[in-house]
LOMI-689956 format. One record per residue (C-alpha): residue in three letters; x, y, z. Coordinates in steps of 0.02 Angstrom, whole numbers, plus 50000, padded with zeros to 5 digits. Layout:
// residues N
ALAXYZ...
//
This chain:
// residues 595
UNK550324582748337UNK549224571648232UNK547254581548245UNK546014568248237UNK544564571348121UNK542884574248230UNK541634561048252UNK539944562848199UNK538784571548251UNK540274583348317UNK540954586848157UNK539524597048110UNK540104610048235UNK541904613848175UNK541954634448199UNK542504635648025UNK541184626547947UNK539984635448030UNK540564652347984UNK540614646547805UNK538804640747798UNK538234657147889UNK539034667047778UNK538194659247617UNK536434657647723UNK536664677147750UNK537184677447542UNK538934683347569UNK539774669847496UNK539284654447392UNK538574637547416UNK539514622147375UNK538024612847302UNK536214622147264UNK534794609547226UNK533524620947120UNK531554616047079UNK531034604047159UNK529694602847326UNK530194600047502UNK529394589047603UNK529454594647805UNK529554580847884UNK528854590448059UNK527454596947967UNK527044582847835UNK526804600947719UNK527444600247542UNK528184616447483UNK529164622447332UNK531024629047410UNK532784628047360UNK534274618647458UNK535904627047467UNK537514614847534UNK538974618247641UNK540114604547635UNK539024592047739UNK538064606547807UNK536324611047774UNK536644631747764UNK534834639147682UNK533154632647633UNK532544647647538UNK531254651347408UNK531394646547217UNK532604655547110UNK532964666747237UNK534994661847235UNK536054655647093UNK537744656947164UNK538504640847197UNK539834630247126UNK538514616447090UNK536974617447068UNK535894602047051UNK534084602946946UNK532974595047054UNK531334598246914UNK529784586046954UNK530604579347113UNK530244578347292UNK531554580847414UNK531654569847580UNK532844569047718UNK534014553547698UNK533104538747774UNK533464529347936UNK533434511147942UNK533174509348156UNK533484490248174UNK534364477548043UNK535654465448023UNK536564464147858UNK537144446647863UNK535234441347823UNK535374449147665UNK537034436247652UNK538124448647559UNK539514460047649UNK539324476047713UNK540144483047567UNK538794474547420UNK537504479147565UNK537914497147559UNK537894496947368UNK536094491847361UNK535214503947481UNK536114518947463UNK535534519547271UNK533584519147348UNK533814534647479UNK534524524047627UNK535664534947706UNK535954527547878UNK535684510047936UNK535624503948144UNK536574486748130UNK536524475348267UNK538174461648195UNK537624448848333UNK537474438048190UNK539554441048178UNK539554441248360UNK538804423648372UNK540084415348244UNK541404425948301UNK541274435648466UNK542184453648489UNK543134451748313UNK541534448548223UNK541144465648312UNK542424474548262UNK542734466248085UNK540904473348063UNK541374491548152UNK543064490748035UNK542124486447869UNK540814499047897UNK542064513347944UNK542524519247768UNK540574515047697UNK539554529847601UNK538264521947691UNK537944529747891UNK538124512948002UNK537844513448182UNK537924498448264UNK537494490348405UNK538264479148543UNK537484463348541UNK536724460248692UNK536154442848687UNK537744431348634UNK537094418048657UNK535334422148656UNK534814410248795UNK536414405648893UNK536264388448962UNK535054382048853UNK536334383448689UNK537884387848629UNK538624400648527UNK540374403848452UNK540774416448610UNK539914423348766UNK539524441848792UNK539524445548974UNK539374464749027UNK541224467849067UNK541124460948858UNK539644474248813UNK540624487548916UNK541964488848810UNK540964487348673UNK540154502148735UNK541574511148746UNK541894512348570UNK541274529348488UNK540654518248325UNK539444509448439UNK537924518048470UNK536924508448608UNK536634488148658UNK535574477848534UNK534054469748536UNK533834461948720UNK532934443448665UNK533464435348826UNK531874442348888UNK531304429449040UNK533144433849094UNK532704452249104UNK531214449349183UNK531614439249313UNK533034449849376UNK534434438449319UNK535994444649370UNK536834442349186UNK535574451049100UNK535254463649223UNK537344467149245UNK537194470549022UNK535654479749029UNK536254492449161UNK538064493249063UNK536944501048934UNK535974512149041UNK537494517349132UNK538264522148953UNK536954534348931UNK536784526648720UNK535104519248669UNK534674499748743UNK533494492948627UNK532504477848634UNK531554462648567UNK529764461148672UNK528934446148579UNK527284440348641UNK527544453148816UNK526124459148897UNK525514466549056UNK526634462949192UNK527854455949097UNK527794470748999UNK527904481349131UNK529444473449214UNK530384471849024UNK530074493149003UNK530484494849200UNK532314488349170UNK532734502049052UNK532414495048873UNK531614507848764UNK531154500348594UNK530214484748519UNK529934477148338UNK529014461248382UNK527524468148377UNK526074453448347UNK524644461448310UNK523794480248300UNK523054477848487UNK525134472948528UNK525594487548431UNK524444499648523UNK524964490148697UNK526904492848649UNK526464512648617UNK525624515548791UNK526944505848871UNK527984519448807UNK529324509448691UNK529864516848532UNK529074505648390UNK530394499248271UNK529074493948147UNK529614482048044UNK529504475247861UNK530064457847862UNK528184453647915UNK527154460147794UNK525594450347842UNK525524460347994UNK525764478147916UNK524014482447843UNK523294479648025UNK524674492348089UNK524264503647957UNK522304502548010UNK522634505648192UNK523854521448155UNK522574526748038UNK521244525948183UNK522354536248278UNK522094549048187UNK523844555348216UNK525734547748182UNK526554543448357UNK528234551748397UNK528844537248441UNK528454525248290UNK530084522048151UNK530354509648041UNK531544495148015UNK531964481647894UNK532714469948022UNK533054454447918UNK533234456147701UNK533484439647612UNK534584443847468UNK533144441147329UNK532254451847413UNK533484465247438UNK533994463947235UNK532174463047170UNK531124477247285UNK532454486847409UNK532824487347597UNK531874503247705UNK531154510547521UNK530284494947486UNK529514496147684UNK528824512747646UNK528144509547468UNK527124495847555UNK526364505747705UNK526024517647593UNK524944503747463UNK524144498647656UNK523404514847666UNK524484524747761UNK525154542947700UNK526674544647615UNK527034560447751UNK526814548947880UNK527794535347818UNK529144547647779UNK529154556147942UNK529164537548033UNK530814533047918UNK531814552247943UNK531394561648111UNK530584553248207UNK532114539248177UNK533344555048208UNK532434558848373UNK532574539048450UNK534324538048390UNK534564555948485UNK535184561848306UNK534694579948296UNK535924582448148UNK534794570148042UNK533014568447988UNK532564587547945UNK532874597847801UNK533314613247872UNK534684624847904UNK536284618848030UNK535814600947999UNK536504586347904UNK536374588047703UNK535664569947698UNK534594572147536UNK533454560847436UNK532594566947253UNK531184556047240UNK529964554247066UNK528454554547166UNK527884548147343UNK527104531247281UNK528364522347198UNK529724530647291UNK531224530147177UNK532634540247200UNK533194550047064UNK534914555447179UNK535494554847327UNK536544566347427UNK537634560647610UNK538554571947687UNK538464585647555UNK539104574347433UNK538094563747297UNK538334543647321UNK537224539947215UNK536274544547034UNK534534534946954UNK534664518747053UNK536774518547026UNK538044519747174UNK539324533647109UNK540174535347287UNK541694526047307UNK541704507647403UNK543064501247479UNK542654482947551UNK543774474647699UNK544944459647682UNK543614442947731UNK544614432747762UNK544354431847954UNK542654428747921UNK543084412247857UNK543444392547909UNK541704395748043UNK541044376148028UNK542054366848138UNK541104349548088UNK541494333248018UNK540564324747883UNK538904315947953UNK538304298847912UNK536354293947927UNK536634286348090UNK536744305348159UNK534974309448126UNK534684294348225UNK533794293248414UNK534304277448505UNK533024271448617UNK532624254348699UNK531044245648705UNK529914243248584UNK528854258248618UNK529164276448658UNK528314292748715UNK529034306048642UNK529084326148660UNK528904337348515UNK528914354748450UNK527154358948376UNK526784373348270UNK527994384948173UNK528644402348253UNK527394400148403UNK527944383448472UNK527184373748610UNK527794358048692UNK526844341748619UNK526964323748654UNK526744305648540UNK526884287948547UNK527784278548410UNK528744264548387UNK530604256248409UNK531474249848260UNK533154241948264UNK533614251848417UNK533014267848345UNK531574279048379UNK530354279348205UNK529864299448181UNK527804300248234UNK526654300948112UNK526564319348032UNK528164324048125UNK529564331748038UNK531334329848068UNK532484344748155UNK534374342548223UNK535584354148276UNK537294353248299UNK538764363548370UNK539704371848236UNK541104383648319UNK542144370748403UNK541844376748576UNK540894360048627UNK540474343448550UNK539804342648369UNK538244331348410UNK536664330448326UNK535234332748441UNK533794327948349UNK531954332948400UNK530444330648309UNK529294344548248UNK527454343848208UNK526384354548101UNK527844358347973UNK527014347747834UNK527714331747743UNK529384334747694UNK530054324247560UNK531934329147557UNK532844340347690UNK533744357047706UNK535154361647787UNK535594378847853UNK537124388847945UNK536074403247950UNK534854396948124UNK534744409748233UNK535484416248335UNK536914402848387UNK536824400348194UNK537234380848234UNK537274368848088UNK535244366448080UNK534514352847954UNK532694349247948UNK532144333647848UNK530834318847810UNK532414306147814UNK534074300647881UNK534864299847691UNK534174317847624UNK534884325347795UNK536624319547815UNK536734321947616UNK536264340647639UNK537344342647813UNK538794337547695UNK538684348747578UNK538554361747703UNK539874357247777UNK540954354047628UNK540674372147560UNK541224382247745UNK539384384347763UNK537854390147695UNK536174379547654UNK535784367047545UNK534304356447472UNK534244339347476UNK533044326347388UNK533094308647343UNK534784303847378UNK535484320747287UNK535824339547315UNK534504349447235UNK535254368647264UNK536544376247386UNK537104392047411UNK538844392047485UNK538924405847592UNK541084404047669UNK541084418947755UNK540574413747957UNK539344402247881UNK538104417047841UNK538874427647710UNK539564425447535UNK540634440547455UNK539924437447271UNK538794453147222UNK537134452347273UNK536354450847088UNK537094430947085UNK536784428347288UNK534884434547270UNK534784422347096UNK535784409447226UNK534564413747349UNK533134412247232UNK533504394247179UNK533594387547365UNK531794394447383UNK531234384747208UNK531944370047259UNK531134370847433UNK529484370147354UNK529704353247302UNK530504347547489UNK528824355747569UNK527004360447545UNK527114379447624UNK525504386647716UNK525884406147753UNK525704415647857UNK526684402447991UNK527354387947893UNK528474398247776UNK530144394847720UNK530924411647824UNK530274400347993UNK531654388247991UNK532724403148002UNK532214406048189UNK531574387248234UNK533174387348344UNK532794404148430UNK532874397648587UNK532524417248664UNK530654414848618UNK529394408548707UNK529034386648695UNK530214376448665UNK531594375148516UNK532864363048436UNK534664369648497UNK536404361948506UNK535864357848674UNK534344348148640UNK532464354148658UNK532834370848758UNK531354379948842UNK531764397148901UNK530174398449018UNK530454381449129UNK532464382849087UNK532204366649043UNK533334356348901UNK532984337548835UNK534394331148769UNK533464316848712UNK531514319248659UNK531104302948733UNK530104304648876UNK529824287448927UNK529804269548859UNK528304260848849
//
């Protein structure tokens, strides 16, 4: 009979290994790996001691005092470094970093990141259950500890866009099922939760009833709404807003997956912990979204905590945010601690400002030496992942609104991220609506072939004067071919070349392609290494500066990302047309009435 290997955390309690690690705890018999000199940092107590670390396969069998053992088969000099349980990403996505799991896993390990949370409803989107379990697959034989999620929200407001599949509960169920999945996603469809909707209710209680972690996305909730979100079952939030949102999301009880991806935000959270006076139980961290530049340049969770830590708050705290007090949401008792009968997960760091890790230790074994992956990485076949854009080329008259007359009143999207319905008059030219004065550009069009490939077009205001276009596969979260643009000519040249390289984004400006980054792999992920995606990566962002004047901390180049995020409150551009997930309402067509 074939014996199937325990899963984790199980394996930890195989009778033999636990007679071997008492037995060298107790001095009887040797460790496999001693770490010697260095200082312990308890992440309970935030208390920095000097101790020594002796290994048991992946076993944690004695923290003892210095040079009080020497008996082991290797010992490891841990001189003028500070040891650190593993850390624990709670919330991310690795196609936003646009390399594969594999180049992902190769960056972050090297900085101390020893187990990630990935939600794949980026995958899911494109690809529905096998982008779920191409992810699950590819991150089975990783170094790097991936739990993922099931994506909950596929699409992430049903009727008011489409995705490239639809994730009912009988879908999340099996999901579920799987012992590689460790809970349900993010829950955007909020308003659907809230209201009682029998979809969202039917996939929030397939979670519950699982008895794994449902997690969600509570963006702009307060009060009631609040109330009614953390009544359904949903334990967790990282769209926090503000410090007063922050504080409102900790007495409503919800773990706090704070986040790094807004970094304007995270020296007001570091000044309302601080006023605390105390670290919450329930606050982690979380990178959620990496662009690859990023990622290459400063780091995924290790660049999160450097930062809080330059905002003020202390490095213990920090620390004890990113290790157990992740371990305790993710109902990981094995991880987070240095201490006997749990999970060698190691870091050496220099020093607890600049945070770099000198080695790092996984399971008992070292995966990683001075900012170089030594463990072994064995990336999966991509091709399934490819062939996502399901488009033909576009000609000018696509970016195009017929309308008769020779006035119109129009709808349109004002403001970035926070949107809010708008109206304007212009004019009719040649049986085609003229863009209002100050208005930018935005269409959207069905990529996965499961509907027509349209362009609806919709006008956005307070975006700046754009003098070129850009188009994108990465839109969340339908991730429909998006293209934003100051003219018909810049955005069907752009949409083209999208289109032409299986998907990706790329720049357009007077009448020729300024950058693109092909990214073939379901439109959001390239399998170059990360070094030439984040250079890639970097030129897109160069050449944007010359499409658009940007005005932080709202009208940045990261918000046409989620101008399609039809989940958030106000309206957004989708497939569809203007969707608003409050009224349920979609315009196909922004005109609103002929003059």
């Amino acid at each position: 009979m074939t014996v199937i290997p325990r899963q984790e955390p199980f394996d930890l309690n195989d009778p033999a290994l636990r007679a071997r690690a008492v037995a060298a705890a107790r001095g009887d018999a040797p460790f496999d790996m001693l770490i010697t000199g260095g200082r312990l940092l308890d992440a309970v107590t935030g208390l920095i001691r000097e101790a020594d670390v002796g290994l048991v396969s992946a076993l944690i069998a004695s923290v003892h005092p210095p040079a009080s053992r020497t008996d082991a088969v290797e010992i490891v000099d841990a001189t003028g470094s500070i040891l650190t349980p593993g850390l624990i990403d709670t919330h991310m996505h690795v196609e936003s970093s646009m390399v594969t799991p594999a180049e992902y896993a190769s960056a972050v390990l090297p900085r101390g990141v020893t187990t990630v949370v990935w939600d794949p409803h980026e995958f899911g989107n494109v690809h529905g259950l096998d982008g779920v379990r191409w992810a699950i697959e590819a991150a089975r034989t990783l170094p790097l500890r991936m739990i993922l999620l099931a994506p909950s929200c596929v699409p992430s407001a049903p009727g008011l866009e489409l995705a490239g599949a639809d994730f009912d509960s009988s879908v999340i169920s099996e999901m579920l099922r799987s012992p590689a999945v460790g809970g349900v996603a993010e829950v955007m469809n909020m308003r659907g939760v809230i209201d009682g909707d029998p979809r969202m209710s039917a996939i929030v209680n397939s979670g519950l009833a699982s008895g794994k972690l449902v997690c969600g996305h509570a963006r702009g909730l307060e009060g009631a709404d609040l109330n009614a979100f953390a009544a359904a079952g949903i334990t967790s939030d990282h769209e926090l807003t503000s410090g007063d949102d922050l504080l409102a999301k900790l007495a409503a009880g919800l773990t706090i997956e704070l986040r790094g991806s807004h970094d304007h935000l995270l020296q007001e959270f570091v000044e309302m912990l601080n006023g605390l006076g105390h670290l919450p139980a329930t606050v982690t961290l979380c990178t959620d979204d990496v662009f690859p530049d990023e990622l290459y340049e400063s780091g995924g969770l290790d660049d999160v905590i450097r930062r809080l830590v330059r905002y003020g708050m202390k490095p213990e705290w920090a620390l004890r945010a990113a290790t157990f007090n992740a371990a305790q949401r993710l109902k990981r008792s094995d991880l987070g601690l240095i201490a006997a009968g749990r999970r060698a997960d190691l870091v050496l760091f220099e020093d607890l400002t600049e945070f770099r890790a000198r080695l790092v230790i996984s399971g008992g074994r070292i995966v990683a030496r001075n900012g170089r992956i030594e463990a072994a990485i064995q990336p999966l076949d991509t091709v399934p992942l490819r062939n996502s854009v399901k488009l033909p080329p576009f000609t000018e008259s696509n970016f195009r609104i017929p309308a008769k007359g020779e006035r119109v009143r129009v709808a349109t999207i004002d403001r970035p991220r926070f949107t809010q319905w708008g109206e304007a008059e212009t004019e009719v030219r040649n049986g085609f609506v003229v863009p209002p004065a100050g208005s930018t550009m935005i269409a959207v069009a069905h990529r996965h072939g499961r509907a027509d490939g349209i362009t609806r077009v919709g006008f956005l205001t307070g975006w700046g004067e754009w003098r070129g276009a850009f188009c994108t596969t990465v839109s969340h979260d339908s991730h429909n071919l998006t293209v934003f643009g100051g003219n018909e000519r810049d955005m069907a040249l752009a949409a083209n070349a999208v289109i032409s390289a299986g998907g990706g984004m790329a720049v357009a400006k007077d009448g020729r392609i300024e950058a693109i980054l092909p990214l073939p792999l379901s439109g959001l992920v390239t399998d170059a290494p990360l070094k030439d995606t984040a250079l890639a990566f970097a030129v897109i962002r160069k050449a944007m500066e010359k499409i658009v004047d940007w005005k932080p901390p709202y009208r940045v180049f990261k918000a046409c990302f989620g101008a399609t995020l039809a989940c958030n409150i106000g309206p957004h551009q989708t497939d569809r047309g203007i969707a608003d997930v409050v009224t349920g309402k979609v315009l196909e067509s922004p005109v609103l009435e002929v003059l």
